[in-house]
KENU-868000 format. One record per atom (N, C-alpha, C): residue in three letters; x, y, z. Coordinates in steps of 0.2 Angstrom, whole numbers, plus 5000, padded with zeros to 4 digits. Example, Ala and Ser with C-alpha at 12.3 -4.5 7.8 and 13.67 -1.06 7.14 Angstrom:
% residues 2
ALA506649725039ALA506249785039ALA506649845039SER506449895035SER506849955036SER506450005039
END
This chain:
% residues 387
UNK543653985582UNK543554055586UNK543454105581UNK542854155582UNK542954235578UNK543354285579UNK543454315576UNK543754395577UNK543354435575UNK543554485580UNK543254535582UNK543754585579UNK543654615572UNK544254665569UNK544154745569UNK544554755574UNK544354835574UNK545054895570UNK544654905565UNK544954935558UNK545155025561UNK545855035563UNK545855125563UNK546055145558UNK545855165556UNK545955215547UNK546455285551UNK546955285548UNK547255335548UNK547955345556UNK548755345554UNK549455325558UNK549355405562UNK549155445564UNK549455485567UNK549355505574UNK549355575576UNK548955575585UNK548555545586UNK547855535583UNK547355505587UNK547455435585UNK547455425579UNK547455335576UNK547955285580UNK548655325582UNK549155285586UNK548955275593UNK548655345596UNK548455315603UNK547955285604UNK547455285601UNK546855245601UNK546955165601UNK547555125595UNK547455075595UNK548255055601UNK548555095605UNK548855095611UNK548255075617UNK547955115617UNK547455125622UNK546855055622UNK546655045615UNK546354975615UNK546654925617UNK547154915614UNK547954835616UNK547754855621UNK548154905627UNK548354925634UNK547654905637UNK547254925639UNK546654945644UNK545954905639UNK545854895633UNK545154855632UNK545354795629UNK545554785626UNK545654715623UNK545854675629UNK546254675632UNK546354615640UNK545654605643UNK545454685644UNK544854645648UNK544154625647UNK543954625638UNK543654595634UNK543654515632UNK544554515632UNK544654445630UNK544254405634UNK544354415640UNK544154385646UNK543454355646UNK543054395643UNK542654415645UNK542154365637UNK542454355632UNK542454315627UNK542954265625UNK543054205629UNK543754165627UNK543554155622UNK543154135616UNK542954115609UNK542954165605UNK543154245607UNK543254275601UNK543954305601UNK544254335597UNK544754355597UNK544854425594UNK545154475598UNK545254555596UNK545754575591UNK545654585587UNK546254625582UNK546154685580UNK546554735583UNK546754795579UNK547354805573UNK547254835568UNK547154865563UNK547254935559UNK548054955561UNK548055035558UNK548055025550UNK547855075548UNK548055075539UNK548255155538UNK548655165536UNK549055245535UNK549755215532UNK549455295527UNK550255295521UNK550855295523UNK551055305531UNK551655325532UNK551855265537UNK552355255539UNK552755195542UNK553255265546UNK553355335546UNK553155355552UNK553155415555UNK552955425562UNK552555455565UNK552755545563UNK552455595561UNK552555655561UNK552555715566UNK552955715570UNK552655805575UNK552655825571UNK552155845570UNK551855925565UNK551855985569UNK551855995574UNK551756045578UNK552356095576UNK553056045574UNK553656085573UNK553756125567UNK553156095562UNK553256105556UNK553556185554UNK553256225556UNK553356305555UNK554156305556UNK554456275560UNK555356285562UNK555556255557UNK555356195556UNK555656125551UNK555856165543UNK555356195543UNK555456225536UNK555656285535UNK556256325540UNK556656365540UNK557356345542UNK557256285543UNK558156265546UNK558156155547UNK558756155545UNK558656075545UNK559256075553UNK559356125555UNK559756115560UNK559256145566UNK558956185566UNK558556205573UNK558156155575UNK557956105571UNK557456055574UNK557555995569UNK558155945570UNK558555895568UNK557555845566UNK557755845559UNK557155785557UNK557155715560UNK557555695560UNK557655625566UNK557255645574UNK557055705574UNK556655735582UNK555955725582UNK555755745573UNK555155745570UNK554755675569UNK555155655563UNK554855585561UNK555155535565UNK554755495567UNK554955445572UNK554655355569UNK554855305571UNK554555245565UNK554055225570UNK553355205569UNK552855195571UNK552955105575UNK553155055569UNK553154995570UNK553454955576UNK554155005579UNK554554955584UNK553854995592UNK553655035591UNK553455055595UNK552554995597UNK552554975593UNK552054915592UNK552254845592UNK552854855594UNK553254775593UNK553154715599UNK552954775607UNK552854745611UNK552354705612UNK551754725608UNK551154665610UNK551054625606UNK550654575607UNK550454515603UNK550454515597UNK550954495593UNK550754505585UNK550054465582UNK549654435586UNK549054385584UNK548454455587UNK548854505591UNK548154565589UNK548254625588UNK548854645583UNK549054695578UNK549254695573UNK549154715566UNK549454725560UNK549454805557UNK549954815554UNK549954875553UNK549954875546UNK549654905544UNK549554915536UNK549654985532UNK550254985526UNK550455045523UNK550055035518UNK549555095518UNK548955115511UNK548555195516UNK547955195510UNK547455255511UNK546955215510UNK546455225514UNK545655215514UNK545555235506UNK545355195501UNK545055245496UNK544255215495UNK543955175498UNK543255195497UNK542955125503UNK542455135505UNK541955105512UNK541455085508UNK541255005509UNK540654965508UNK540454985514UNK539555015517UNK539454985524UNK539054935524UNK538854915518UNK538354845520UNK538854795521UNK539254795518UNK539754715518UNK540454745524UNK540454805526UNK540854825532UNK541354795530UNK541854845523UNK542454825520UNK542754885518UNK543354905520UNK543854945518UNK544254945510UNK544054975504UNK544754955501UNK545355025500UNK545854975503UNK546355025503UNK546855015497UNK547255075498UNK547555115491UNK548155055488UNK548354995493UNK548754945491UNK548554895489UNK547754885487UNK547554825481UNK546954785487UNK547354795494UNK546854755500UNK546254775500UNK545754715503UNK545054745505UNK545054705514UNK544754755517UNK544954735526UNK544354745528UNK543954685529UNK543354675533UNK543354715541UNK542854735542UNK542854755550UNK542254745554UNK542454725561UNK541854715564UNK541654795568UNK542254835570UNK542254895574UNK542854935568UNK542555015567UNK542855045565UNK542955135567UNK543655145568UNK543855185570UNK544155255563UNK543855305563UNK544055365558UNK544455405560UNK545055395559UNK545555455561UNK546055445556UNK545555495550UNK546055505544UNK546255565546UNK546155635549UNK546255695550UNK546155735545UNK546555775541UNK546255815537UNK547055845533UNK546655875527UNK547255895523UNK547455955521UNK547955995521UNK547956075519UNK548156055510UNK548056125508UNK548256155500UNK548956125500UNK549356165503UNK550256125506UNK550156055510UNK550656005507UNK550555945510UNK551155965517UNK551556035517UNK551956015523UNK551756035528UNK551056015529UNK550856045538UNK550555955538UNK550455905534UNK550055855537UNK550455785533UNK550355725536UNK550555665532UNK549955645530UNK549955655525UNK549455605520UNK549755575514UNK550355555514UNK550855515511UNK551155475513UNK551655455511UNK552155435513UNK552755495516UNK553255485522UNK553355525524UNK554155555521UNK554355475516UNK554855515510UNK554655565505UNK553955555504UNK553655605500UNK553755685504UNK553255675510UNK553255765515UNK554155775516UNK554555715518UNK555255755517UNK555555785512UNK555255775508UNK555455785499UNK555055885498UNK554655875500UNK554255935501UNK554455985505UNK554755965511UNK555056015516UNK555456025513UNK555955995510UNK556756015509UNK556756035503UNK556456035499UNK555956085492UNK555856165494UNK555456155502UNK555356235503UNK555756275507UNK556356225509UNK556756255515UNK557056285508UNK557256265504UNK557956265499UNK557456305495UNK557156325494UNK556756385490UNK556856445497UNK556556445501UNK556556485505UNK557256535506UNK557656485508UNK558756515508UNK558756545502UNK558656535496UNK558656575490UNK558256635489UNK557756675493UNK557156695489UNK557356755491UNK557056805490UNK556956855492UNK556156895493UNK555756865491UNK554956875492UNK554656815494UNK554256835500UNK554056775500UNK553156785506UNK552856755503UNK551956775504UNK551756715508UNK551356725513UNK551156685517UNK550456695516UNK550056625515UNK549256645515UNK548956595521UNK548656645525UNK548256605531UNK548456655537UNK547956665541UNK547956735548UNK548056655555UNK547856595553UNK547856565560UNK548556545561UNK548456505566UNK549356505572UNK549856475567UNK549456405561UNK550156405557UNK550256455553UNK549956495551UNK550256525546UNK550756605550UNK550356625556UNK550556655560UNK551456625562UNK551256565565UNK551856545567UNK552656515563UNK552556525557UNK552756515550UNK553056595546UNK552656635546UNK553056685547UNK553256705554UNK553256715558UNK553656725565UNK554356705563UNK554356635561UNK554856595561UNK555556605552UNK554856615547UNK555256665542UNK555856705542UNK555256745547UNK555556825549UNK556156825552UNK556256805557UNK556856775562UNK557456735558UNK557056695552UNK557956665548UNK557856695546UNK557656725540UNK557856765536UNK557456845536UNK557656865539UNK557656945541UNK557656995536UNK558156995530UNK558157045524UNK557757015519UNK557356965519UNK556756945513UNK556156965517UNK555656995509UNK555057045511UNK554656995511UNK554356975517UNK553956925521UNK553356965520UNK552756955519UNK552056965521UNK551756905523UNK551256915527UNK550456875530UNK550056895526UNK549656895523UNK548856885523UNK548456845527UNK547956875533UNK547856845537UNK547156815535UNK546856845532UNK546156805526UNK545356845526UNK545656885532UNK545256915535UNK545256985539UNK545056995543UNK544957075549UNK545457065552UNK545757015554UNK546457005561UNK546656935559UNK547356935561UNK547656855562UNK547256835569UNK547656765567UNK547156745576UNK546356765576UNK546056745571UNK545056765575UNK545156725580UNK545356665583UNK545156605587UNK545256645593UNK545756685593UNK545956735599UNK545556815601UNK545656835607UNK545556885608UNK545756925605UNK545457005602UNK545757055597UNK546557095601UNK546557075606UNK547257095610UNK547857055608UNK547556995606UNK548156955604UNK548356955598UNK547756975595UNK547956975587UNK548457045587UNK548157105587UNK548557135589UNK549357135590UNK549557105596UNK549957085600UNK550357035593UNK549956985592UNK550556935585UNK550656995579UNK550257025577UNK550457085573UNK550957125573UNK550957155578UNK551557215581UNK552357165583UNK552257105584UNK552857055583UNK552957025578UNK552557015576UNK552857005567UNK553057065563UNK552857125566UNK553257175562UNK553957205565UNK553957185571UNK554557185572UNK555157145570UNK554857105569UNK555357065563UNK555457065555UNK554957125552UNK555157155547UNK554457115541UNK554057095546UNK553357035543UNK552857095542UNK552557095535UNK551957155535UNK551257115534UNK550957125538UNK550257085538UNK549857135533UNK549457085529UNK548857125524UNK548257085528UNK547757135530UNK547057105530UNK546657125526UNK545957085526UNK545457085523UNK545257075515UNK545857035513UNK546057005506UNK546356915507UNK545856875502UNK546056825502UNK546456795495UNK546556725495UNK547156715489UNK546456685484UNK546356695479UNK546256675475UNK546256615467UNK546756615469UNK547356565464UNK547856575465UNK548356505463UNK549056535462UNK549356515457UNK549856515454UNK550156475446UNK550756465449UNK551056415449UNK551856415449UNK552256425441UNK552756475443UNK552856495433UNK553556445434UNK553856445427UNK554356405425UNK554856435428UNK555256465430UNK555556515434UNK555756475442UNK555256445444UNK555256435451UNK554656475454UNK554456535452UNK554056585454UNK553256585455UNK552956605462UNK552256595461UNK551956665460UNK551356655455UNK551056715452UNK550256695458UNK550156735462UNK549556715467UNK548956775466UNK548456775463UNK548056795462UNK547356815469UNK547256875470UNK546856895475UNK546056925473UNK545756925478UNK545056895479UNK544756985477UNK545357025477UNK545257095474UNK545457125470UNK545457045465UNK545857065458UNK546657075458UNK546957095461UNK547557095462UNK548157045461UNK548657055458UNK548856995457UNK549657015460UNK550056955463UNK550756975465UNK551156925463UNK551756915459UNK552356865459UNK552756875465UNK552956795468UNK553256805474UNK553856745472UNK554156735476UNK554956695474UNK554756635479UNK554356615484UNK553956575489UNK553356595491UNK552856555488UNK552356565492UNK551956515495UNK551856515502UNK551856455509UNK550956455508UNK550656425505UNK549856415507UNK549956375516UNK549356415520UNK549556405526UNK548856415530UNK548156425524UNK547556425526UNK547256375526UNK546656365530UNK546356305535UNK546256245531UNK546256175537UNK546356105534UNK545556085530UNK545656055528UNK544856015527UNK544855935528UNK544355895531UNK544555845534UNK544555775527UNK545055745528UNK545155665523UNK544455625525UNK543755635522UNK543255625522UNK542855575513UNK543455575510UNK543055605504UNK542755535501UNK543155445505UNK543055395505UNK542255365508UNK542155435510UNK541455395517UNK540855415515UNK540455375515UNK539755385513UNK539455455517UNK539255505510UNK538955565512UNK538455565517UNK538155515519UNK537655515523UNK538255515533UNK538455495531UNK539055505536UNK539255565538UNK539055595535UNK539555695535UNK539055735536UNK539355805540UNK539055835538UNK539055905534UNK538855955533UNK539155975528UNK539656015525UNK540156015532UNK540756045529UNK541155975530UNK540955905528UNK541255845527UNK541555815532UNK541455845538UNK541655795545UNK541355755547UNK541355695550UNK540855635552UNK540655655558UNK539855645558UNK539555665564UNK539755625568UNK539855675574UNK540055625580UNK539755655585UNK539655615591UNK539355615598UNK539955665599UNK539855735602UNK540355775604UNK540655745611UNK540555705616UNK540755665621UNK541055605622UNK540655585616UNK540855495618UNK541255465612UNK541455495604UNK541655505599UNK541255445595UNK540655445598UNK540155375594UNK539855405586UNK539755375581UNK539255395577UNK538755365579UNK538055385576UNK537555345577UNK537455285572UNK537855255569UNK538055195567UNK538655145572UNK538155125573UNK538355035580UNK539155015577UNK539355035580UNK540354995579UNK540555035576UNK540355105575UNK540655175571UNK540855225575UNK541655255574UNK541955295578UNK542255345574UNK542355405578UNK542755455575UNK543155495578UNK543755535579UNK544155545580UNK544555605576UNK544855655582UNK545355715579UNK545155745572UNK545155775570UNK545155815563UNK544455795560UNK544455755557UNK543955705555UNK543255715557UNK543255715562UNK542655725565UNK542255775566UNK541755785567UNK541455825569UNK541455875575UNK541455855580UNK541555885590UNK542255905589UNK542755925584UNK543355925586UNK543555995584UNK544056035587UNK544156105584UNK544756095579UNK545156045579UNK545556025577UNK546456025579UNK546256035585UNK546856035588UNK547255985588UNK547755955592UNK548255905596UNK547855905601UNK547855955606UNK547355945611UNK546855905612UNK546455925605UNK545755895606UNK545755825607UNK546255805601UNK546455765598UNK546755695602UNK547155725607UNK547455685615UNK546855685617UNK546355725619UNK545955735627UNK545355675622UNK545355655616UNK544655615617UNK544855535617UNK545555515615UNK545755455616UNK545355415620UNK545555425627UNK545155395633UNK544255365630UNK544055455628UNK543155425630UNK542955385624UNK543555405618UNK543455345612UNK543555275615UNK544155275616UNK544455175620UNK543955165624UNK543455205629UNK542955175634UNK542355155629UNK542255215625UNK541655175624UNK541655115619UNK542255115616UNK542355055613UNK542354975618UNK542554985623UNK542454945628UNK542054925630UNK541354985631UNK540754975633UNK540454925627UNK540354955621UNK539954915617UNK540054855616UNK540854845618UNK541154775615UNK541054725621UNK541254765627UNK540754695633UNK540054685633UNK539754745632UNK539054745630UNK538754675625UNK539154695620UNK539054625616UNK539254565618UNK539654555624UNK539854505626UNK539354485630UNK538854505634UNK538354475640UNK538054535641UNK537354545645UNK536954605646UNK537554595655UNK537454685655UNK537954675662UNK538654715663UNK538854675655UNK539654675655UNK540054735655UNK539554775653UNK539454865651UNK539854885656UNK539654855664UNK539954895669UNK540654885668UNK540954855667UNK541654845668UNK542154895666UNK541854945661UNK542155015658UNK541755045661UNK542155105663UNK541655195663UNK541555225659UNK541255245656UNK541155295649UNK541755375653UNK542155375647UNK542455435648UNK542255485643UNK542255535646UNK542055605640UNK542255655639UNK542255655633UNK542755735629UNK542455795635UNK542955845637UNK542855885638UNK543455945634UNK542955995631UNK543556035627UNK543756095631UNK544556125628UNK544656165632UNK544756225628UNK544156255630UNK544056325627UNK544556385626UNK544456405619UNK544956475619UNK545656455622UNK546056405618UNK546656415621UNK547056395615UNK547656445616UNK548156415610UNK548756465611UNK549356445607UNK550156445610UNK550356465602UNK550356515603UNK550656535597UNK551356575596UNK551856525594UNK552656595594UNK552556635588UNK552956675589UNK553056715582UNK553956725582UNK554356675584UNK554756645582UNK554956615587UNK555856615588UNK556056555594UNK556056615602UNK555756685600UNK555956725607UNK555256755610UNK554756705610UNK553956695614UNK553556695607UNK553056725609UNK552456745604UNK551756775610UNK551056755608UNK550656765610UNK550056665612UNK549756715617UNK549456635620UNK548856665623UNK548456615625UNK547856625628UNK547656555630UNK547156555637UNK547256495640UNK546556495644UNK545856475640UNK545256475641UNK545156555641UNK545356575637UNK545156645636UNK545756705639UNK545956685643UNK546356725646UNK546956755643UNK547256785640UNK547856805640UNK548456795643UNK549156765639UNK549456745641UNK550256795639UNK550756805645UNK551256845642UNK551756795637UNK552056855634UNK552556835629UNK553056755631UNK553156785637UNK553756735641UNK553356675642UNK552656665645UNK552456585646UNK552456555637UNK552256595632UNK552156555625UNK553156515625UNK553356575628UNK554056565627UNK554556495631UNK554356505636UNK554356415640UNK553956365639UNK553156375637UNK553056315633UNK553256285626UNK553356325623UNK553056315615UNK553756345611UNK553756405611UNK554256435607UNK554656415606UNK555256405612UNK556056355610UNK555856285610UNK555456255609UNK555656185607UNK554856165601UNK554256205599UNK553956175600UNK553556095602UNK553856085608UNK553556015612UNK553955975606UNK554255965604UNK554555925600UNK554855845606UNK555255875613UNK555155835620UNK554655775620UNK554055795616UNK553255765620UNK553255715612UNK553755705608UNK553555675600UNK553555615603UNK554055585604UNK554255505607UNK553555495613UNK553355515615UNK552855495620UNK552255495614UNK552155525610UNK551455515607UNK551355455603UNK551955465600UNK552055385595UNK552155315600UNK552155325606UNK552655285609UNK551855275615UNK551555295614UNK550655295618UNK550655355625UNK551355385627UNK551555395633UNK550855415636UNK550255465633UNK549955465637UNK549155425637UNK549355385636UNK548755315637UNK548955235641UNK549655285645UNK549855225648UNK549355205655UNK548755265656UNK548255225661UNK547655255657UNK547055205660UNK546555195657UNK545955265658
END
């Protein structure tokens, strides 16, 4: 009998529910459909487990408003229900892609042949604490570094105008009230992704909590001095020592392993914006990484399904002319202009396909809990439990 190895590079929201979504809803009805070959999925990521990140901004001002045991959750018992003859989970990194001989080698000495390959490495910030691309002893080791620098500080600089860095200082501002908190927004306004009423709007509530926003200056270096202290160098010459400074400007995607004819040129793998197909046969892309993607959670959930169908498709496809029908192709559809942003635990601002949204809705969805509720469900596939 052959195998059919379908490789997901990378443990987080899309990698988890993808190979949820394949076990559940394509591998059964593929099997069927090839008694002589056999389905095996295949995670490889450095963490053994799962990270809400969305909380992150709370998480590193308090170990008590959002209990780490809420956050990191273990990937493995959650995979324990299906066939161990068509899952293996594997702790490493992608560190470089043969495509002619369709082999991974990853960072723990293995090399893992594939027949179908899925890329949901995501991406990575200047600060490791907005992302897992370690181990997640390592990003605990890191939060609890800056929570415990933060209680001590009296200065403290935030760079980056989007929602984390926005939502990072909101959440500063509110523990610690008497340290001089600034934003550098990187730019003209916090929030470009938003309407200029909103930016506005997170502005005028980060000052009310004693948060002074700089625009139209970016961070240009930073040094960490012997002291503890960061000396951050600006893009107008100017230089400021600060007692904490939060890098909290935009991700770049974990690309660096994949053959550059696969990227494009800000380093994300071209993908079918619908179907998250590459134009290389049994190549897939996913969340952050990819191309069609804004980088949300959002995006990130909504494309699971049209990824698992088309993987279907090709996979019955290859089984007999015909077989194709047995899956629908499903398709990304994005959802414009929309994002939740608190600026601490007592609302923020939002906006919802462009729309503006009051203080009090950011505030029942997002603000007091960041969806922290919704962690167990992502790790746990809740919403891939229909096809």
């Amino acid at each position: 009998m052959s195998t059919h190895e379908i490789l997901i590079l990378g443990g987080h929201h899309s990698g988890i529910n993808v190979a949820h979504y394949l076990l559940r809803h394509v591998i059964p009805k593929v099997s069927k459909l090839s008694p002589s070959t056999s389905y095996h999925v295949t995670i490889v990521t450095p963490n053994t487990e799962f990270y809400w990140n969305i909380a992150a901004p709370r998480l590193l001002v308090s170990e008590s408003l959002i209990p780490e045991e809420k956050v990191f959750l273990p990937i493995a018992k959650e995979f324990a229900s299906y066939d161990s003859a068509q899952f293996t989970l594997v702790t490493g990194k992608a560190t470089a892609l043969d495509p002619e001989k369709k082999t991974v080698t990853i960072s723990n000495g293995e090399k893992i042949t594939y027949s179908s390959l899925v890329i949901a490495t995501g991406s990575y910030f200047t600060s490791p604490v907005w992302q897992l691309n370690e181990s997640e002893v390592k990003l605990k080791s890191e939060i609890s570094a800056m929570r415990k620098a933060l209680q001590n500080a009296k200065t403290v600089l935030i760079a980056g105008g989007g929602a984390i860095g926005v939502e990072t200082a909101g959440e500063v501002g509110t523990q610690f009230p008497k340290h001089d908190t600034t934003i550098l927004s990187g730019g003209a306004r916090l929030l470009p992704k938003l309407v200029p009423a909103n930016s506005a709007a997170a502005e005028s509530r980060l000052k009310a909590l004693g948060v002074k926003t700089v625009n139209g200056v970016k961070v240009s270096s930073s040094t960490k001095n012997a002291d503890g202290t960061t000396t951050v160098t600006l893009d107008d010459g100017s230089s400021k020592t600060v007692d904490v400074f939060i890098d909290a400007t935009g991700p770049k995607p974990n690309s660096s392993f994949l053959p550059q004819s696969w990227l494009n040129s800000t380093g994300h793998v071209v993908t079918d914006d619908k179907t998250c197909r590459t134009d290389k046969p049994g190549i897939y892309a996913i969340g952050d990484v990819a191309s069609y993607s804004s980088g949300s959670v959002i995006d990130a959930n909504n494309s699971v399904a049209p990824l698992g169908t088309s993987i279907g498709i090709d996979l019955a496809k290859a089984a007999g002319p015909g077989n194709e029908k047995l899956f629908t192709q499903k398709e990304f559809k994005p959802i414009k202009d929309t994002q939740f942003v608190p600026t601490g635990p007592s609302g923020g601002v939002g906006q919802l396909m462009g729309w503006k949204l009051p203080s009090l809705t950011v505030w029942l969805a997002k603000s007091r809990t960041y969806f922290v509720w919704m962690a167990q469900g992502a790790v746990e596939g809740g919403g891939v439990k229909k096809p």
